[in-house]
C-alpha positions as CSV (number, residue, x, y, z in Angstrom):
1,X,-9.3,-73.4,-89.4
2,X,-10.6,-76.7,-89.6
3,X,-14.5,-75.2,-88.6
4,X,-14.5,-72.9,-91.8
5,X,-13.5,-75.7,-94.5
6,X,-16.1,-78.0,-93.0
7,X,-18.6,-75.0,-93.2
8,X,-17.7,-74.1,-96.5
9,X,-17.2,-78.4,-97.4
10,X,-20.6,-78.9,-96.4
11,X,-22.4,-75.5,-97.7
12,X,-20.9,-77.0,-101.3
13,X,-21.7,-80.4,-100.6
14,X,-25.7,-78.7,-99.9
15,X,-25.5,-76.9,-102.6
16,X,-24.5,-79.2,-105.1
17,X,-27.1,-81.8,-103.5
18,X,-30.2,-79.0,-104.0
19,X,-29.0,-78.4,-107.8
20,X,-28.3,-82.6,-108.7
21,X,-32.0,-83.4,-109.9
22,X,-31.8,-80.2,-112.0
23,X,-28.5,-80.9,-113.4
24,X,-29.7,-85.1,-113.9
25,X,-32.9,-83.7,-115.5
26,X,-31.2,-81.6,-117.8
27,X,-28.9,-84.5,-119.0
28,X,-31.6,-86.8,-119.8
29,X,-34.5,-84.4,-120.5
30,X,-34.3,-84.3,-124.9
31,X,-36.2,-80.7,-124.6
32,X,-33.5,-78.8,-122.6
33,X,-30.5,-77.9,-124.4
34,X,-26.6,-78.7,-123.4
35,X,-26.0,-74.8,-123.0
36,X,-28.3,-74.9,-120.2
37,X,-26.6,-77.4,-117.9
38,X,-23.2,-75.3,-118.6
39,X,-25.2,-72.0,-117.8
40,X,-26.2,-73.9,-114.7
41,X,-22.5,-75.2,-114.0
42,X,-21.6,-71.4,-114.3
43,X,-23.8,-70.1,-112.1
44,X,-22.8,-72.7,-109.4
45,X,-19.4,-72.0,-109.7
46,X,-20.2,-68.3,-108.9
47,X,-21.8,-68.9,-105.8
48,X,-18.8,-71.2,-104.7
49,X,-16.6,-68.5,-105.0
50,X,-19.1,-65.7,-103.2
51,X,-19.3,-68.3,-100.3
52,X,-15.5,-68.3,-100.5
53,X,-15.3,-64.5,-100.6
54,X,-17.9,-64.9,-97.8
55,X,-15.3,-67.4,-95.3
56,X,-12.8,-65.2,-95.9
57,X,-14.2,-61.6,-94.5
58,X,-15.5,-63.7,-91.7
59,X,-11.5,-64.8,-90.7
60,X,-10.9,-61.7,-91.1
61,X,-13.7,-60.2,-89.2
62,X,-12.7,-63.0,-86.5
63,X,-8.5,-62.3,-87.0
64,X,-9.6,-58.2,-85.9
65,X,-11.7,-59.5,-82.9
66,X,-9.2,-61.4,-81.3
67,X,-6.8,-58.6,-81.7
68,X,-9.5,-56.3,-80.1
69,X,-9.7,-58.9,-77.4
70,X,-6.0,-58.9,-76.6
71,X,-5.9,-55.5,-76.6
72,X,-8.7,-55.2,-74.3
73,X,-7.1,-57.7,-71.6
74,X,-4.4,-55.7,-71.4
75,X,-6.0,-52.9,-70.7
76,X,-7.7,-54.5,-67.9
77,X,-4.4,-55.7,-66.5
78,X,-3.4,-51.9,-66.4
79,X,-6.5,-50.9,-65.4
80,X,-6.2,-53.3,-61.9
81,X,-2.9,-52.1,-61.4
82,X,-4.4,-48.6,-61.6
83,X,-6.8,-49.5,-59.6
84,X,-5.2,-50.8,-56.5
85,X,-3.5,-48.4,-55.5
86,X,-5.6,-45.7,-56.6
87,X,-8.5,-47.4,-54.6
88,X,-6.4,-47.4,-51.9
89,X,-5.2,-43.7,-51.6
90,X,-8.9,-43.1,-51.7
91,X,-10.3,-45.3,-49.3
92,X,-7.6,-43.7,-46.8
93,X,-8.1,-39.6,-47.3
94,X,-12.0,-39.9,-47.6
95,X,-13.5,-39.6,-44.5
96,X,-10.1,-38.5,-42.7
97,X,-11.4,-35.2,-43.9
98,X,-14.5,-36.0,-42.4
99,X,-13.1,-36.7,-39.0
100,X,-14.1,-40.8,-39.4
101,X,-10.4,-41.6,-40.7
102,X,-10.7,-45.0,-39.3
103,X,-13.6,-46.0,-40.7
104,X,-12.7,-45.6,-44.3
105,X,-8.9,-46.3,-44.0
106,X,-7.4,-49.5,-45.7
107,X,-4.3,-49.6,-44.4
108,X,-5.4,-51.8,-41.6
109,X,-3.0,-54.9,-41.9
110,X,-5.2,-57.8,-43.6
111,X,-4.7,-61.5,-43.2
112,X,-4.8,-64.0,-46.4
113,X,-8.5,-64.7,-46.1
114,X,-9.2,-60.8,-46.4
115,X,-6.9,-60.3,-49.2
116,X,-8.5,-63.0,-51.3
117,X,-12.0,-61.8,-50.4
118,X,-11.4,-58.4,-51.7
119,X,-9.6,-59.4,-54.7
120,X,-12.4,-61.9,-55.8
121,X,-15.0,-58.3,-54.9
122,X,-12.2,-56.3,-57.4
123,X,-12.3,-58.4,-59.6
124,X,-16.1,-59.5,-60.0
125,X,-16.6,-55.7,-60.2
126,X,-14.3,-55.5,-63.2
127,X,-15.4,-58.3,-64.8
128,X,-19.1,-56.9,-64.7
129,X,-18.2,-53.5,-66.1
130,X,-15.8,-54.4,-68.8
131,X,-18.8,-54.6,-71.6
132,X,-20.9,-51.4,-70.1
133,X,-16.9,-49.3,-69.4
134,X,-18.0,-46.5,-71.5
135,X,-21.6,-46.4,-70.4
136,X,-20.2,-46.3,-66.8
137,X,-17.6,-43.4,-67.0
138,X,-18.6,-40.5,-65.2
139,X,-17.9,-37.5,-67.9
140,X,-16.5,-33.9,-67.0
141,X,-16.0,-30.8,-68.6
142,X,-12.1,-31.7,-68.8
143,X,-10.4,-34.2,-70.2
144,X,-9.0,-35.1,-66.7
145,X,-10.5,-37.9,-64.9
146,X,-13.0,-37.4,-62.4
147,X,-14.3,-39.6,-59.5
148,X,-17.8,-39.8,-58.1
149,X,-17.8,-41.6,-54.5
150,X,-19.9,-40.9,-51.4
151,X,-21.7,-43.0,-48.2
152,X,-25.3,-43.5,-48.5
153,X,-26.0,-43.8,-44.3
154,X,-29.0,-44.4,-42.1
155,X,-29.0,-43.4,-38.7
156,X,-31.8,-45.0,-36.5
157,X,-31.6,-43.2,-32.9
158,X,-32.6,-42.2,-29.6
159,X,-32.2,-39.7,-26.9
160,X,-32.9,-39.7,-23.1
161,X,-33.3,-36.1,-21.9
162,X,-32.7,-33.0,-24.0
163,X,-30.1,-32.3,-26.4
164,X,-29.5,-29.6,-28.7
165,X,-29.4,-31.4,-31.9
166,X,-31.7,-34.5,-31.7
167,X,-29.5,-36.7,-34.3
168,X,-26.3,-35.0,-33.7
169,X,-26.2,-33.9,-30.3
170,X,-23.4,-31.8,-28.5
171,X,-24.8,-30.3,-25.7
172,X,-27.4,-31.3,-22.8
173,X,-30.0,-28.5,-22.2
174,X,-32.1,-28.4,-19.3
175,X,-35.0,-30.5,-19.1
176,X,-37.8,-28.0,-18.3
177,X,-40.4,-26.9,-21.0
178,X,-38.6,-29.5,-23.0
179,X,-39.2,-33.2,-24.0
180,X,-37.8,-35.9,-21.9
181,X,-36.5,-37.6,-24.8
182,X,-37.2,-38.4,-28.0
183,X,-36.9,-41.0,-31.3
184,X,-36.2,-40.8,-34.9
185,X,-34.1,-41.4,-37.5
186,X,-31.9,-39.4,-40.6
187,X,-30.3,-40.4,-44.1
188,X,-28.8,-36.7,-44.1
189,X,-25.4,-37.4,-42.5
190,X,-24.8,-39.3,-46.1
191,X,-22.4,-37.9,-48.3
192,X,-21.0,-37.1,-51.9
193,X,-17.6,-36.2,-53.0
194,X,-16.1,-35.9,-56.2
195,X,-12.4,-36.0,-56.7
196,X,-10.5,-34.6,-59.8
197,X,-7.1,-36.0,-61.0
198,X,-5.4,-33.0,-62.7
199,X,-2.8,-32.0,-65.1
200,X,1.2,-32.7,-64.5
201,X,2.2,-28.8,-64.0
202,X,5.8,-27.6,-62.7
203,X,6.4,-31.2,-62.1
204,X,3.5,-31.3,-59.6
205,X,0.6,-33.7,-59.6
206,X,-2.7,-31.8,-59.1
207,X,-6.0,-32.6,-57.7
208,X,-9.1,-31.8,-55.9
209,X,-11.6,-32.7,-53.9
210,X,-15.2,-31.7,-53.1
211,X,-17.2,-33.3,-50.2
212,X,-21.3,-32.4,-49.7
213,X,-23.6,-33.7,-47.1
214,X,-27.5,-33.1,-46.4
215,X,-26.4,-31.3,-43.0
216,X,-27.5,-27.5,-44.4
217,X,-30.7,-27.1,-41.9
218,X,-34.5,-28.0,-43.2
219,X,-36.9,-26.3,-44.9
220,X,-39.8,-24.1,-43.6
221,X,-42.5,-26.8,-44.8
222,X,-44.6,-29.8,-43.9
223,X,-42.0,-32.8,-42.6
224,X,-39.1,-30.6,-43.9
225,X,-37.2,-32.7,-41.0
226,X,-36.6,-35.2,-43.5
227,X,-35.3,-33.3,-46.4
228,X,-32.0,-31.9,-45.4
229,X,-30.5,-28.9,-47.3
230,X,-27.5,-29.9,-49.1
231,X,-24.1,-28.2,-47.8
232,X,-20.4,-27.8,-48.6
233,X,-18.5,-29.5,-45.8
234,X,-14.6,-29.4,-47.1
235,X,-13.1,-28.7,-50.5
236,X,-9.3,-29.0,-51.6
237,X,-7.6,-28.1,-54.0
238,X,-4.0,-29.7,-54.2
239,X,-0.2,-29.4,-55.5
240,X,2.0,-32.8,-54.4
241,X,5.9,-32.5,-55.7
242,X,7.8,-35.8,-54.3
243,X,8.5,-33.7,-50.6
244,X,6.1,-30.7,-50.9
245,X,2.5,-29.9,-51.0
246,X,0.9,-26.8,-51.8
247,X,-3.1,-27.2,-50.5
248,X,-5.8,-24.5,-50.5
249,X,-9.4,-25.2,-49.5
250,X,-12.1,-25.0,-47.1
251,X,-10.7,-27.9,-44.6
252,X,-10.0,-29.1,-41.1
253,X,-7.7,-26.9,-39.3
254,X,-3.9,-28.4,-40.3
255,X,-2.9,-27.6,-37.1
256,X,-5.7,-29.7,-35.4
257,X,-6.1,-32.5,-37.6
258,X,-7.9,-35.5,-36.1
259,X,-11.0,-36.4,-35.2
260,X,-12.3,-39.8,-33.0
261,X,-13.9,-42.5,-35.0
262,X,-17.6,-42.1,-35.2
263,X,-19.9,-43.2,-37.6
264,X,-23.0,-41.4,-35.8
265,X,-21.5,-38.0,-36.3
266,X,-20.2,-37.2,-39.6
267,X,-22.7,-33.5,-40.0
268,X,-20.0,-32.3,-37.4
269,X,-17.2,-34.5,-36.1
270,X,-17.3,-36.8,-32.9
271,X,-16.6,-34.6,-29.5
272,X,-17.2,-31.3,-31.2
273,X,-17.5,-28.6,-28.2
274,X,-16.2,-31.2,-26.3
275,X,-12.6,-30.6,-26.3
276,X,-12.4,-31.0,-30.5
277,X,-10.9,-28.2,-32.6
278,X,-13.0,-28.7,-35.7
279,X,-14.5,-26.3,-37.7
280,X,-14.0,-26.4,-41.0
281,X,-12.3,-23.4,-42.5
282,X,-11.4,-21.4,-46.1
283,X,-6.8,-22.0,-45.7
284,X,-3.8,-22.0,-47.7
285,X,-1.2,-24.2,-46.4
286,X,2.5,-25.4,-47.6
287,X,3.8,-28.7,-46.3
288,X,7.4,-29.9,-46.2
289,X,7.8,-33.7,-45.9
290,X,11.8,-35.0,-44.9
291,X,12.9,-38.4,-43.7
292,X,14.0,-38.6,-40.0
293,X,15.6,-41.7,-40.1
294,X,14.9,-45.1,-42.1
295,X,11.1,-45.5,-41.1
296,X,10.1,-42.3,-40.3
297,X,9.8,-38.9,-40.9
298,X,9.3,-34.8,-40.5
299,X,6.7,-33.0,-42.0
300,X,6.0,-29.4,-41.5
301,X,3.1,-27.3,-42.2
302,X,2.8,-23.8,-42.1
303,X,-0.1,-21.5,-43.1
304,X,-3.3,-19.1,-43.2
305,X,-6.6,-18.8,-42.5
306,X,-10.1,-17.1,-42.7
307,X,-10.1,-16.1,-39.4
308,X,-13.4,-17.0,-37.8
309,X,-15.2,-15.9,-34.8
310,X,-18.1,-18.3,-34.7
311,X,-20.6,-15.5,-35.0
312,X,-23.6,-16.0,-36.9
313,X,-24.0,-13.9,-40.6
314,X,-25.9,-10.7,-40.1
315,X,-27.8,-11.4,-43.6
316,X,-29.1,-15.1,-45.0
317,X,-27.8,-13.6,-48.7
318,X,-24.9,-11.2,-48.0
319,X,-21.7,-11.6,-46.5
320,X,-20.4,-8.5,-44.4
321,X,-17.1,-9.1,-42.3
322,X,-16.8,-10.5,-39.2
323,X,-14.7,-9.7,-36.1
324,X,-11.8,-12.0,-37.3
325,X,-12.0,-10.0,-41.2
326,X,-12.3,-7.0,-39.9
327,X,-9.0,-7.0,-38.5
328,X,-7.8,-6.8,-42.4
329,X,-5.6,-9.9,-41.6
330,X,-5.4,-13.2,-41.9
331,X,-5.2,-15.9,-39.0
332,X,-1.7,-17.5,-39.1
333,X,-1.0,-21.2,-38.2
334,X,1.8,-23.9,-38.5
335,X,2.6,-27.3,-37.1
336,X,5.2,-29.8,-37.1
337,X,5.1,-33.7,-36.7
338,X,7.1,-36.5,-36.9
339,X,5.5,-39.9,-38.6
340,X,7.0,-44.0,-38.8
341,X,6.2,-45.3,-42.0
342,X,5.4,-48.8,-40.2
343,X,2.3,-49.9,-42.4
344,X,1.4,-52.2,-39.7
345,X,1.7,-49.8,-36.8
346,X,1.6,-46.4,-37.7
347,X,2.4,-43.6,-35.1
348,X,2.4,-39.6,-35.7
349,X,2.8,-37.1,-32.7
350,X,2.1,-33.2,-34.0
351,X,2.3,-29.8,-31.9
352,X,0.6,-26.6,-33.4
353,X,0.1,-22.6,-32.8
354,X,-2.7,-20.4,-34.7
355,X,-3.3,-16.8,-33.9
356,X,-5.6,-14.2,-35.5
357,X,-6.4,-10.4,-35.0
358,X,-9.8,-9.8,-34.3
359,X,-11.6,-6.4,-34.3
360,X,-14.8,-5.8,-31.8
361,X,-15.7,-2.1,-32.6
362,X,-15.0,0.3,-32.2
363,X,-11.6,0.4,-31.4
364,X,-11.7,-3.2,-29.6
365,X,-9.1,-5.5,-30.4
366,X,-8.0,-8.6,-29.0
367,X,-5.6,-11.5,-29.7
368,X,-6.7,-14.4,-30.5
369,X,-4.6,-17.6,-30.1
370,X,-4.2,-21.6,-29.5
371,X,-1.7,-24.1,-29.0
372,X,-2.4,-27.8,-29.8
373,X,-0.6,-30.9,-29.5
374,X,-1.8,-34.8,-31.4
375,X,-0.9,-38.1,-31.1
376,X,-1.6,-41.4,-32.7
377,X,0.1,-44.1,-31.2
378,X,-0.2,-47.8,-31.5
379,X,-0.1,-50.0,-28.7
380,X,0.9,-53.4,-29.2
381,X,-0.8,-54.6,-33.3
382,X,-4.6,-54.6,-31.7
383,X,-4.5,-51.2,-30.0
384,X,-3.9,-47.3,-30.7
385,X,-4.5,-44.3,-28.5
386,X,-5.4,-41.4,-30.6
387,X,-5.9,-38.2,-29.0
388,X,-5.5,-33.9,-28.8
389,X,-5.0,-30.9,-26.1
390,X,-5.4,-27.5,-26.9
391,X,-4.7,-24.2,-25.1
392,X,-6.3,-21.1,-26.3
393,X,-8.3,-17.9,-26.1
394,X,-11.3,-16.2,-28.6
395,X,-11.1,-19.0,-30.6
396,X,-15.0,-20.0,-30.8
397,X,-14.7,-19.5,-34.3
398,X,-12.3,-22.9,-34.3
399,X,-14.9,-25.2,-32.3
400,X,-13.0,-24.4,-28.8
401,X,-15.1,-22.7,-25.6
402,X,-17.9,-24.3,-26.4
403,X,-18.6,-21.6,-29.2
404,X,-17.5,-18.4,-27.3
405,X,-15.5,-16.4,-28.1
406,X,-15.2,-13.0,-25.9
407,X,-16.6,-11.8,-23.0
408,X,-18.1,-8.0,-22.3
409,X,-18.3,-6.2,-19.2
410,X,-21.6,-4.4,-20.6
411,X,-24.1,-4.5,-23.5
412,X,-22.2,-5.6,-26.7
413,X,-23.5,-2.0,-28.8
414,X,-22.3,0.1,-26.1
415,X,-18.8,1.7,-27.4
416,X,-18.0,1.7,-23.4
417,X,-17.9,-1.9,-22.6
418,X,-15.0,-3.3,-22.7
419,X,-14.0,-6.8,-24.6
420,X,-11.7,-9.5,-23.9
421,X,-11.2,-13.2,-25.1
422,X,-12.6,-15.8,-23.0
423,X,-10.0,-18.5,-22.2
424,X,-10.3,-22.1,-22.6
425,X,-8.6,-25.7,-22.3
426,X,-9.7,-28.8,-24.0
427,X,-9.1,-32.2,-25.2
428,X,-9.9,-35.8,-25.9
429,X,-8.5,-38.8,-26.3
430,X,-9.4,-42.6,-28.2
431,X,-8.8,-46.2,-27.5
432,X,-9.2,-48.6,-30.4
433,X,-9.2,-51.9,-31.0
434,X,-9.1,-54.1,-34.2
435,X,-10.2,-56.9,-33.6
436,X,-10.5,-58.2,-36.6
437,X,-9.7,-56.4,-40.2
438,X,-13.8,-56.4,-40.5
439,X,-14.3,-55.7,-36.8
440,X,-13.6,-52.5,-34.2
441,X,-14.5,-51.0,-31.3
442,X,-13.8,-47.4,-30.1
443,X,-13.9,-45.9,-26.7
444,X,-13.7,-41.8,-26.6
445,X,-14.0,-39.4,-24.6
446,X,-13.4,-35.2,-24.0
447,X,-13.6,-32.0,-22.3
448,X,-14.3,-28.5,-23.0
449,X,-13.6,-26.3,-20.2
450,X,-14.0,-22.4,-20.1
451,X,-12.5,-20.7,-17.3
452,X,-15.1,-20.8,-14.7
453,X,-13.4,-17.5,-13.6
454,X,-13.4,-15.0,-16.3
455,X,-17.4,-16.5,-16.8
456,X,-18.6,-14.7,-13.2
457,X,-17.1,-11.4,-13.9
458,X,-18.8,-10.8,-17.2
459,X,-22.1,-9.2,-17.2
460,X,-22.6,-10.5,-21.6
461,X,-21.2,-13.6,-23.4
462,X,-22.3,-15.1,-26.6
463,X,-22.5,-19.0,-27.5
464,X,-23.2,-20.9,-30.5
465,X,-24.4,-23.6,-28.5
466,X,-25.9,-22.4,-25.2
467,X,-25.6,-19.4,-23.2
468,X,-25.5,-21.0,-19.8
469,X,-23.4,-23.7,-20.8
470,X,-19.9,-23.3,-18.7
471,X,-18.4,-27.0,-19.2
472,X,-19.2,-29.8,-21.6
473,X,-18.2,-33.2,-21.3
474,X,-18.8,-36.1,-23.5
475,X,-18.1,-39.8,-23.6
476,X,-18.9,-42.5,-26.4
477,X,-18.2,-46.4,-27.2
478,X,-19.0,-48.0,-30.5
479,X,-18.3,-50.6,-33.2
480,X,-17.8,-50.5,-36.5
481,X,-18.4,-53.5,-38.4
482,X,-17.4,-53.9,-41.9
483,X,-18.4,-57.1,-43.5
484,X,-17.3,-56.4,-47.0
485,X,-15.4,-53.5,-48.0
486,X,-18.2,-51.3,-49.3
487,X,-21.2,-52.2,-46.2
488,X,-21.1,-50.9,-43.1
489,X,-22.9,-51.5,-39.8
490,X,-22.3,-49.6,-36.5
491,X,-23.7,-49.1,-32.9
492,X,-22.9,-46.5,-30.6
493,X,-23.4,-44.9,-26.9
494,X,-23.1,-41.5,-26.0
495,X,-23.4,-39.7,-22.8
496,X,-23.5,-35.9,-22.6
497,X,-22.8,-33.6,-19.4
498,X,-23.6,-30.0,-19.7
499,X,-22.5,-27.7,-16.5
500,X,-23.4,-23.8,-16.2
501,X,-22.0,-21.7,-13.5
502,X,-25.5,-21.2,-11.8
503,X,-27.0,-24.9,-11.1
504,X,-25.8,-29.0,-10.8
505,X,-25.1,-30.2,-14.6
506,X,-27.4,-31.8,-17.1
507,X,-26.8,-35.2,-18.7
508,X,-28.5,-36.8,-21.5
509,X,-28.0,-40.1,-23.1
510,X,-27.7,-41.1,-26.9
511,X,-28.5,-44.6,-28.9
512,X,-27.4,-45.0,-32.4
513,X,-27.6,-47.6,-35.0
514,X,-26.2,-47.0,-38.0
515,X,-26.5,-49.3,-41.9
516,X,-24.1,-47.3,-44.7
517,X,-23.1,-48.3,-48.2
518,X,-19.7,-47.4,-49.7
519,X,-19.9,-46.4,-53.4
């Protein structure tokens, strides 16, 4: 108050100043007449009271700013109490569907120093976006809100012998007519999702999710190594009522849920074809959550699937059905765990069952199946074994066998040959230790393992990967550094043995170093 009356005091005090000489003149001049000076008193007057009219829209302009103001802060204050948990939920599902749950989850347990470093990044963020919120909204055809997040990731690696996928290798081919090894590096294993908070409907929360990588193959041109087709890798679309979730989507199989910790293979999941059920595939799902005890709980989960084969489409444009559709059936799945709710040490053992019908025509049936068991279990507050087992037969379609999926004891077209499902038996298992909330180190390893048996006494089989391939075994150690909460750094080692049933196995070695950015 005290700024405008000296404003207005001294825009008077001017004013009158600038119009003295005038007003002294015209008292002592004889040839100006008295009305003048009163004209001239008049006029002043007016201008007093428009520089009056003048002070008082600015108060009132500055009385509607602070109101805007206060307003605004306490929308930021919501807005960080939005955001934390929000944030939080997010940074723990991302890549779990991705099979790199540990690298994005942050429900590590964080000292003081952490906390206040990533409350002073929340909160410089905030502060930095508050004048450019609107220009910063990502928009959508709804009025729902709608998250854009994704991992921008370069992978610089290496390879000693040959492999069947130089960046993402699974299997170790033989060396003849083939490279000894080779160099190179990728930003294709970066992804995008989008996530969609829904509308309130049967007192359900919904949502979705869509995550895309660069993983989709390369196209037939010059250097088209370096410009990876975009694909779908897992999309959700989700029901949550306080105990029950209704899910459908293309995801990870429910009944084999985790993946090891791996930031150099995200275009398919650490250990795939080496004891890793993986694939992901087009389900509906319900899930039943109920409390076991004060810290812990039951969930069940119970579903069905698109049941895949593995075999590759018969046309680039058309889809015709598979041996797993042709059966006119769905494949059937369901799984039961028990969970703590220890934030600090988390621990979840699962066991599962799928089966699916699958038609070989004509007139060739068989019965597909697997049964899995999971664990996560922590080990002291540093360490955690993480691990899975399966059992199964013809399920190549799911990641298991290496790819394979039957077995034929003649050419695949004759009518006369007869089919059956190869059987295999699989796993892995993962040590990790946090050593710091920034700082971990994995160790990992698993086995896929055909039976040798059934392998001899068929004359045709068909893999994915590689037709002489009989056993695959695979072994990594990496860290994963994490200096602030969106940067990421990360080196791993990886060593591949490939066996067939005709000659000694083949090994190949993998280097990776890996820089990714959160956003």
């Amino acid at each position: 108050m005290a700024t405008w009356k000296q404003f207005a005091t001294c825009t008077l005090g001017a004013i009158l100043i600038a119009a003295a000489p005038s007003i002294v003149h015209a008292q002592t001049s004889p040839d100006v007449p008295t009305a003048s000076a009163t004209d001239l008193m008049r006029e002043l007057k007016s201008q007093v009271a428009e520089l009056q009219a003048a002070i008082k829209e600015l108060r009132e302009e500055s009385t509607r700013y602070r109101a805007e103001t206060r307003e605004l802060r306490s929308e930021l204050r919501s807005a960080l109490a939005q955001v934390r948990p929000v944030r939080e939920t997010a940074q723990t599902s991302q890549l779990q569907r991705t099979g790199s749950d540990a690298v994005f989850a942050a429900n590590q347990p964080l000292d003081a120093e952490d906390r206040l470093a990533r409350m002073e990044e929340r909160y410089d963020l905030l502060s930095g976006k508050i004048d450019e919120q609107y220009q910063t909204k990502v928009e959508s055809g709804s009025k729902y809100r709608v998250r854009l997040s994704g991992l921008a990731l370069f992978n610089l690696f290496s390879n000693r012998g040959a492999v069947d996928n130089l960046d993402v290798p699974a299997i170790a081919l033989s060396n003849t007519g083939r490279a000894e090894g080779s160099f190179g590096g990728t930003m294709r294993q970066s992804q995008i999702g989008l996530e969609v908070f829904g509308p309130t409907w049967a007192g359900a929360r919904v949502r979705g999710n869509l995550q895309l990588d660069f993983g989709g193959g390369f196209p037939d041109t010059q250097n088209g190594v370096t410009m990876g087709l975009m694909r779908l890798r897992t999309a959700t679309v989700q029901m949550d009522w306080p105990r029950t979730s209704v899910i459908g989507g293309q995801d990870a199989p429910f009944f084999s849920p985790r993946s090891p910790t791996s930031l150099a293979s995200l275009a398919e999941p650490a250990l795939a074809y080496a004891g890793n059920l993986w694939t992901w595939v087009p389900q509906l799902r319900i899930e039943h959550r109920m409390n076991a005890g004060e810290n812990s709980r039951i969930t069940v989960q119970a579903g069905i699937l698109d049941p895949l084969t593995g075999e590759r489409p018969a046309y680039q444009f058309e889809r015709v059905p598979q041996a797993g559709e042709a059966s006119r059936q769905p494949g059937y799945a369901a799984r039961l765990a028990w969970s703590s709710r220890d934030q600090d040490r988390p621990a979840s053992i699962g066991v599962g069952g799928y089966y699916n019908r699958q038609n070989w025509a004509p007139g060739r049936t068989v019965d597909g199946w697997a049964a899995t068991a999971d664990w996560s279990v922590p080990l002291g507050r540093m360490f955690s074994v993480t691990g899975e087992f399966y059992r199964g037969r013809a399920i190549g379609g799911l990641g298991g066998a290496l790819g394979g999926t039957v077995l034929y004891t003649g050419p695949a077209l004759n009518p006369y040959s007869r089919v059956r499902g190869l059987d295999a038996v699989g796993g892995w298992a993962q040590l990790k230790l946090r050593a710091t909330p920034k700082l971990e180190f994995n160790l990992a390893g698993g086995q896929d393992n055909p039976y040798s048996t059934q392998l001899r006494g068929a004359l045709f089989r068909g893999y994915i990967l590689d037709y002489d391939a009989a056993r695959n075994r695979s072994i990594f150690t990496n860290f994963i550094y994490r200096p602030r909460s969106d940067l990421l750094f990360s080196a791993e080692y990886r060593r591949i043995e490939s066996f067939s049933l005709t000659y000694d196995g083949r090994s190949a070695d993998h280097i990776n170093l890996m820089m990714g950015v959160l956003f």
